[in-house]
N, C-alpha and C positions, 0 to 999 in steps of 0.2 A: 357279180353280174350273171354267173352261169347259174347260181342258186334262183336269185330272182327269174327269171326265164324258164326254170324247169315250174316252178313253183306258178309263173302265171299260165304256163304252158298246161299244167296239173289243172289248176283254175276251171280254163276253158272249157274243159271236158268233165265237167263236173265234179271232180274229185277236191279235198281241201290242198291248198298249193301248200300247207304246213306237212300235212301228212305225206304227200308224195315224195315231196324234197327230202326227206326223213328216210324213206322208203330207200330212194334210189341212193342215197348215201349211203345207208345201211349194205342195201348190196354190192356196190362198188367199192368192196373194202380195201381198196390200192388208193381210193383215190383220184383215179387217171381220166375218170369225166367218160368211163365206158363200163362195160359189164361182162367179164370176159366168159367165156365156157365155164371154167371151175367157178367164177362167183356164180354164175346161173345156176349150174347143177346145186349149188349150198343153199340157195336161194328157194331153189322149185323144184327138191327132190324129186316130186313126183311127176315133175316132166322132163320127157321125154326129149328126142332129136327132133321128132316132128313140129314140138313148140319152139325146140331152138331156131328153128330153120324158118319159119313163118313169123318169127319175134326179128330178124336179122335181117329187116328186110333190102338193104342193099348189097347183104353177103360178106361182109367183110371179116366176120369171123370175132365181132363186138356187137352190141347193143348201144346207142349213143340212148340219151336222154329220151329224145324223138321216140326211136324207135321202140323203148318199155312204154312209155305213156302210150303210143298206137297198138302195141300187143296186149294191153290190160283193159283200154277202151274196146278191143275188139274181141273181146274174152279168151284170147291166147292165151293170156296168163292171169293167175286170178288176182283180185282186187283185193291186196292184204289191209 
């Protein structure tokens, strides 16, 4: 159910719900349906705290699904 959701969610916002759902499983390598600090830094070497911190937007110290698909749609993070 979480796949399909990320995947229509992916959808919406123009991206392929195949590719994204891919994407965020790819970086989520625990699993846990979040994206912690060490998978982001493995993920987006090339960003920084400032992307962390603007990608996390309720602070929690994870990324949920939500929250990558709103930091890629809003070019925080790039569109792999």
């Amino acid at each position: 159910m979480r796949k399909l959701f990320i995947a229509l969610t992916a959808g919406a916002i123009g991206m392929t719900g195949a590719a994204y759902a891919a994407s965020f499983a790819d970086i989520d390598s625990n699993g846990d349906g979040a994206i912690t600090t060490e998978e982001f830094a493995a993920a987006y070497p090339d960003s920084g705290q400032d992307a962390w911190t603007a990608a996390d937007a309720n602070g929690d110290g994870a990324l949920s699904a939500d929250e990558h698909v709103a930091a890629v749609a809003s070019g925080v993070l790039p569109d792999e």
